[in-house]
PALUMZA-15811 format. One record per residue (C-alpha): residue in three letters; x, y, z. Coordinates in steps of 0.001 Angstrom, whole numbers, plus 500000, padded with zeros to 6 digits. Example, Ala and Ser with C-alpha at 12.3 -4.5 7.8 and 13.67 -1.06 7.14 Angstrom:
BEGIN
(node 'ALA',(512300,495500,507800)) (node 'SER',(513670,498940,507140)) 
END
This chain:
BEGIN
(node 'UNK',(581347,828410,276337)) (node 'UNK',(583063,827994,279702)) (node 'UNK',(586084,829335,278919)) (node 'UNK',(584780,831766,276307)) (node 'UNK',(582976,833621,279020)) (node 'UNK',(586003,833393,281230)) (node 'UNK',(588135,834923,278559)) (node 'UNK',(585315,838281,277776)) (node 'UNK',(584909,838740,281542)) (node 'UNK',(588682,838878,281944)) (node 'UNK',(588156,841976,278891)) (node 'UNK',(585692,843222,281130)) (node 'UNK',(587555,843715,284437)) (node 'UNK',(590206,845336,282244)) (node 'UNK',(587703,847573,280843)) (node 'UNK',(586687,848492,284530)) (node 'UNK',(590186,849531,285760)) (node 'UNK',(589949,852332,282861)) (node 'UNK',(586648,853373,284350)) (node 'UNK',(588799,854259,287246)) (node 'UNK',(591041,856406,285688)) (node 'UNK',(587871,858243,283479)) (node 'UNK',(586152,858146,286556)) (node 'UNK',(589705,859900,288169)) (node 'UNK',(590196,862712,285265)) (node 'UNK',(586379,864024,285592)) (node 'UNK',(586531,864430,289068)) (node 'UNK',(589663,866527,288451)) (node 'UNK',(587927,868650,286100)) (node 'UNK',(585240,869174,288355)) (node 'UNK',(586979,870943,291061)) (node 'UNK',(586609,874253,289441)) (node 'UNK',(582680,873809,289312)) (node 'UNK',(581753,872661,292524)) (node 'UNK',(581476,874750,294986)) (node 'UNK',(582628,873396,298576)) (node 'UNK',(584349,871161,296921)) (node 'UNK',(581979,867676,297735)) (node 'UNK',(582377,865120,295164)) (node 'UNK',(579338,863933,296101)) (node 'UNK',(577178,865673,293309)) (node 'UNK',(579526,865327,290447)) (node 'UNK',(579734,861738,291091)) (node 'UNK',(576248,861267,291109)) (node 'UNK',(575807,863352,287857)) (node 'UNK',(578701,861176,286818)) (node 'UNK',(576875,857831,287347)) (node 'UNK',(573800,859007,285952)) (node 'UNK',(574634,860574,282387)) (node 'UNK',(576913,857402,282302)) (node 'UNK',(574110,854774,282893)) (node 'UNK',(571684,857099,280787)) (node 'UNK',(573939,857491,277459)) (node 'UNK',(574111,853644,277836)) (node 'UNK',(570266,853087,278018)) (node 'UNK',(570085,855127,274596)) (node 'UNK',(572755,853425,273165)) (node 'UNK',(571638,849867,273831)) (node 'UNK',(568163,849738,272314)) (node 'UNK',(569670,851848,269494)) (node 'UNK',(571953,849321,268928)) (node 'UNK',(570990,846037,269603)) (node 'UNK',(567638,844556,268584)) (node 'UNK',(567247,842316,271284)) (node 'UNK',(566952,844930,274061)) (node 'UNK',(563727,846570,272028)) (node 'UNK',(561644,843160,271816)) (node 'UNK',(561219,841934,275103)) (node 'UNK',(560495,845248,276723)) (node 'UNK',(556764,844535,277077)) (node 'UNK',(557660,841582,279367)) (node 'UNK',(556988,842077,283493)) (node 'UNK',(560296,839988,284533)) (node 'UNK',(562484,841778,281709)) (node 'UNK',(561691,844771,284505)) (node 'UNK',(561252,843238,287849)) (node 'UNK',(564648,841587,287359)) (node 'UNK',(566366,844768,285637)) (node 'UNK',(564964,846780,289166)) (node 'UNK',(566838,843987,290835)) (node 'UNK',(570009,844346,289357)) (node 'UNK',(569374,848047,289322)) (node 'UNK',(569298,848584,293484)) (node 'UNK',(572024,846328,294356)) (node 'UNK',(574470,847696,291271)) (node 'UNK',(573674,851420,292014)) (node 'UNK',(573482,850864,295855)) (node 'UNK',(577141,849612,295948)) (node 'UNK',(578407,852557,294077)) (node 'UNK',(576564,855068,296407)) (node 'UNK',(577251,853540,299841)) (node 'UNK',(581102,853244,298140)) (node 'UNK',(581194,856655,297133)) (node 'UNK',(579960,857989,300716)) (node 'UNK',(582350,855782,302380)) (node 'UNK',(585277,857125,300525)) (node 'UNK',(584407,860520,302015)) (node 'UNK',(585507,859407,305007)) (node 'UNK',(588842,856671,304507)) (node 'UNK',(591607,855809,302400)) (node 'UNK',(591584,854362,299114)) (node 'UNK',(593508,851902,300544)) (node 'UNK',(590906,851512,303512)) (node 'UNK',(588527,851475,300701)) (node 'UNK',(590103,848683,298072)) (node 'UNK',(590090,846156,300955)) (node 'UNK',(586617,846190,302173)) (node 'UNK',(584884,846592,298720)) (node 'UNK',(587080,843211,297969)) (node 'UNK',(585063,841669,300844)) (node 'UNK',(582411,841172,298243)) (node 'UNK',(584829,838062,296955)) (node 'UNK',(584275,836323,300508)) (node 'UNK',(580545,837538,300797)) (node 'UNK',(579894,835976,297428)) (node 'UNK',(581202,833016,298390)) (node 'UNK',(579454,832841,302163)) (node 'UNK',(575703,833391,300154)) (node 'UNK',(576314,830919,297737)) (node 'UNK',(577030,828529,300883)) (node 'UNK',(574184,829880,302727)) (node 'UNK',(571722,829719,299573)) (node 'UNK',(572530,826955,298000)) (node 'UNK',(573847,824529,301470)) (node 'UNK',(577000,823178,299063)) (node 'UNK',(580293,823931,300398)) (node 'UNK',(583337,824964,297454)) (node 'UNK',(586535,823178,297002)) (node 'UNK',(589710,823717,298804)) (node 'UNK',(590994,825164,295661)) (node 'UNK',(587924,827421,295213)) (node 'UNK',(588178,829013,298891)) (node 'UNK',(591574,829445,298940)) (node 'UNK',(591489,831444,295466)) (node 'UNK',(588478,833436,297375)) (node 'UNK',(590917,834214,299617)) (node 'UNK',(593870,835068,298143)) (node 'UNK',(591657,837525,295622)) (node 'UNK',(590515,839488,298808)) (node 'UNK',(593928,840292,300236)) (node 'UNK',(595433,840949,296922)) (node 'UNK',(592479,843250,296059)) (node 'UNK',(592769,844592,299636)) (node 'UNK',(596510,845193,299987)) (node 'UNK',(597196,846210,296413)) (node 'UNK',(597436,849673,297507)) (node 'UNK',(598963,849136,300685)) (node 'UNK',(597744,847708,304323)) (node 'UNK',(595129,849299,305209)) (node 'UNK',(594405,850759,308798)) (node 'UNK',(591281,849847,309815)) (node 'UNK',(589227,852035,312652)) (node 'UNK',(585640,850195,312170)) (node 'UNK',(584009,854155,312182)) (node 'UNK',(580594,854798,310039)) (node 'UNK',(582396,855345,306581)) (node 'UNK',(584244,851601,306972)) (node 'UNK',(580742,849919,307944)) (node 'UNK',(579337,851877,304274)) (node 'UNK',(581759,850186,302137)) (node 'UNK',(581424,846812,304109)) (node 'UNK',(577926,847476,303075)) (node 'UNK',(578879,848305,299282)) (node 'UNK',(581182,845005,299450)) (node 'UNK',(577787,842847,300534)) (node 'UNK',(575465,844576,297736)) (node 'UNK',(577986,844060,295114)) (node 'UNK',(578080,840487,295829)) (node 'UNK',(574320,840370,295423)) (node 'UNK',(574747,842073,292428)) (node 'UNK',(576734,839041,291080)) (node 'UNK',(574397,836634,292408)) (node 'UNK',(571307,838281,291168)) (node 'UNK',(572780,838545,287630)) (node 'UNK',(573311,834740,287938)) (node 'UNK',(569794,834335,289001)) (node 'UNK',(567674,836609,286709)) (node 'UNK',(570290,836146,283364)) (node 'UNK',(569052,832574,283559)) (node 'UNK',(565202,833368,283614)) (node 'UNK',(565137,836264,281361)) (node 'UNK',(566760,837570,278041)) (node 'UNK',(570374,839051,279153)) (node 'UNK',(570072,841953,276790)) (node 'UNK',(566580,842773,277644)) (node 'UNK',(567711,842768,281333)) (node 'UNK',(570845,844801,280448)) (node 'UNK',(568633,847800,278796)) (node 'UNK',(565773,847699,281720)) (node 'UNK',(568718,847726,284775)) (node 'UNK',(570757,850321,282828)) (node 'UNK',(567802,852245,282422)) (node 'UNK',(566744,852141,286594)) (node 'UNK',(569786,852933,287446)) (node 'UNK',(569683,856251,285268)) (node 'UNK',(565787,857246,286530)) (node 'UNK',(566756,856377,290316)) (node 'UNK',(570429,858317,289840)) (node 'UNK',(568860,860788,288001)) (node 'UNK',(565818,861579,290996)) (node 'UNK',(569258,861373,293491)) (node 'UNK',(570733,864167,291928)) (node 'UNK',(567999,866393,291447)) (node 'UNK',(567045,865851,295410)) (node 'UNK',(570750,866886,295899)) (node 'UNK',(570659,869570,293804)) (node 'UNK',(567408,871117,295425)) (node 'UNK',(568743,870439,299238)) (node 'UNK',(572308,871990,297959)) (node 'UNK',(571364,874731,295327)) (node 'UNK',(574204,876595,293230)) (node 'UNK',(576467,874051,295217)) (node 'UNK',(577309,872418,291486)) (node 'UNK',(577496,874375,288409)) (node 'UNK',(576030,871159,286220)) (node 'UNK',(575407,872904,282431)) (node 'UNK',(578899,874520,282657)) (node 'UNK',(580473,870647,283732)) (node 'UNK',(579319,868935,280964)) (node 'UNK',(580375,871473,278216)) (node 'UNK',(583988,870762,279393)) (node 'UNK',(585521,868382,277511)) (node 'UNK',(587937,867168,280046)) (node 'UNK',(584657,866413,282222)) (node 'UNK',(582648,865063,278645)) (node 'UNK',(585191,863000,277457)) (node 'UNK',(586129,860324,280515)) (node 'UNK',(582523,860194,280692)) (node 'UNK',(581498,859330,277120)) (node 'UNK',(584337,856615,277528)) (node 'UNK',(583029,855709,281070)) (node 'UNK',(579806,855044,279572)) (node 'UNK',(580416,853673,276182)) (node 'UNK',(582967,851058,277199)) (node 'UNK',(582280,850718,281100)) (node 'UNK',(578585,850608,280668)) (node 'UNK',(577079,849802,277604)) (node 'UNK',(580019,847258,276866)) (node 'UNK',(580863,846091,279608)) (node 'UNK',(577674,845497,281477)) (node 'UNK',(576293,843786,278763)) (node 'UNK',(578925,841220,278230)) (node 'UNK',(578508,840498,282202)) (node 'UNK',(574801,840101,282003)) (node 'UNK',(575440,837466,279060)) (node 'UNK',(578158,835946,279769)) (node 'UNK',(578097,835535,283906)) (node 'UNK',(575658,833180,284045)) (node 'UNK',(578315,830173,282382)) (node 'UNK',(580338,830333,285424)) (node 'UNK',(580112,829921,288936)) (node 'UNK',(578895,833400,290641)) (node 'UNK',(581855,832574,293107)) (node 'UNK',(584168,831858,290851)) (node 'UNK',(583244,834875,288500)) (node 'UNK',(583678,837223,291861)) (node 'UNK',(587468,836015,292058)) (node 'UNK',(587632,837010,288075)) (node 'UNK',(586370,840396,288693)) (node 'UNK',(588400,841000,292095)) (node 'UNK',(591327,841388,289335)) (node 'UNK',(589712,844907,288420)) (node 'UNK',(591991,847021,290717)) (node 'UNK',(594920,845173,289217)) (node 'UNK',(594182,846976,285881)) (node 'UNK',(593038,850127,287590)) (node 'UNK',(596257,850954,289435)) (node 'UNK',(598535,849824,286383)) (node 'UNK',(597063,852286,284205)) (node 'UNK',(597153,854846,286562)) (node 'UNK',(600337,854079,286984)) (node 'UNK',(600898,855300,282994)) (node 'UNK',(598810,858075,283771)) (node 'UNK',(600801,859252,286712)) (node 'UNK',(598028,858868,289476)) (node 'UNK',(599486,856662,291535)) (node 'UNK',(603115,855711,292169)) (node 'UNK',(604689,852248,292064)) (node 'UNK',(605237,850203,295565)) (node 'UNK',(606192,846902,296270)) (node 'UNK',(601897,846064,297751)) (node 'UNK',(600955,846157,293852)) (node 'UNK',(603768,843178,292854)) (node 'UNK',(602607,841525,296318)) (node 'UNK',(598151,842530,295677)) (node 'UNK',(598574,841737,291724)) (node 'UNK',(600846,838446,292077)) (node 'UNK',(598031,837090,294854)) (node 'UNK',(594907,838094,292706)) (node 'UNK',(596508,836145,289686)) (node 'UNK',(597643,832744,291670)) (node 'UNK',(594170,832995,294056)) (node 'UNK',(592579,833574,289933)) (node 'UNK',(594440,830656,288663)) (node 'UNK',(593680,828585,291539)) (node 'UNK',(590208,829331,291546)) (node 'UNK',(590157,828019,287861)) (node 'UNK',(591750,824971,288460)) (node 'UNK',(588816,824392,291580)) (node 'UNK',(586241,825001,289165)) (node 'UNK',(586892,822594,286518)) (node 'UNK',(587316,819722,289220)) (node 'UNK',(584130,821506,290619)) (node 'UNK',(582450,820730,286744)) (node 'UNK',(584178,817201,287019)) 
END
């Protein structure tokens, strides 16, 4: 099962680098609707028709998510999941206001290293020498992937240092609470949170910033509807679930070098899709991500051993 759940997860950060490029083409069809031109809005309408089209989908879909809905730790550990998932992508999304993508790619790959640094507070067992030096090698090649970044420690680097730290709780807490509770059932109830609390975000943004974003108009446009039906078919609904079941057979460590991979993806296809153009950081970030990935395998099974 081990390697099974190695193999979907790999799917999965795969499946995340498209999110990047759906996520990419609806913010360029937004531009015409927004007002001032602030993201901020349409990426909060973006996250929450994403999570919400997945919390229909899921029940509707698989039985699993409809029968333990009754149960109090189905929902205390899907609000768990819920905070730490959707505060990364807010205190990301603010902190790209204000840096480079660049800037940005390196300290949300801090989340590797916090991950790690947790488990060794929590849990008082140190990893292998393989294990830390994969850690490591996944954070610079998920940092420099883009480029080396220039770092000026202002407000909007400290937000995405922040994002980096609540993303790795997000991988611990979906080790903790997959293990106590039915996956599925835990995949519908976080999904679900994170729509209601995105949801109450945008309408608090829409009230202090009225006629700032023309929302009814956005989602009739296809180039806007499409990315996100993708975005929340495959990114969310897919892609969360397999993490919520299939996480908890590996080492939360280990499975935050797996998913440091995800930029890897995300700048190759936007490569195809013209967004980006080709330098020598993404042969340097993608060759280190996939030695520090093999690596980090090879630590784990003596880790097992």
């Amino acid at each position: 099962m081990r390697n099974k759940a190695t193999g979907v997860l790999f799917i999965v950060t795969i499946i995340w680098g498209w999110t990047f490029v759906w996520l990419k083409q609806a913010l360029d069809a937004s531009k015409e609707y927004v007002m001032s031109g602030d993201s901020t809005g349409v990426s909060l309408l973006f996250v929450c028709v994403r999570f919400g089209i997945a919390a229909i989908l899921l029940p509707l879909f698989v039985k699993e998510a409809r029968v333990k809905l009754t149960d109090r730790p189905v929902w205390r550990g899907g609000l768990i999941l819920s905070l730490f998932m959707l505060g990364g992508f807010v205190f990301q999304m603010i902190g790209l206001d204000g840096i480079t993508p660049a800037v940005s790619a390196f300290l949300t790959s801090l989340y590797v290293i916090f991950t790690a640094l947790i488990m060794i507070g929590w849990k008082k067992k140190f990893p292998s020498v393989l294990i830390v030096l994969g850690v490591l090698l996944a954070t610079i090649g998920a940092g420099y992937i883009q480029g080396p970044p220039e770092l000026h420690f202002d407000s909007a680097e400290w937000l995405t240092v922040l994002c980096a730290l609540l993303f790795a709780g997000h991988i611990i807490a979906i080790d903790v609470v997959t293990k106590r509770v039915s996956p599925i059932a835990v995949s519908f109830t976080s999904i679900f949170l994170c729509a209601l609390i995105c949801f109450i975000m945008i309408c608090f943004y829409q009230f202090m910033n009225p006629g700032e974003l023309e929302i009814v108009e956005l989602v009739q446009d296809k180039r806007f509807l499409i990315p996100l039906v993708l975005s929340s078919f495959f990114g969310t609904f897919i892609a969360l679930t397999l993490v919520n079941y299939y996480q908890k057979y590996l080492d939360p460590v280990r499975a935050s070098v797996l998913y440091a991979l995800e930029p890897v993806w995300a700048t190759v296809l936007a490569l195809g899709y013209s967004m980006e153009s080709f330098t020598f950081w993404l042969v340097l970030g993608g060759s280190a991500l996939i030695i520090g990935n093999i690596i980090a395998e090879i630590g784990s099974y003596k880790t097992v051993k």
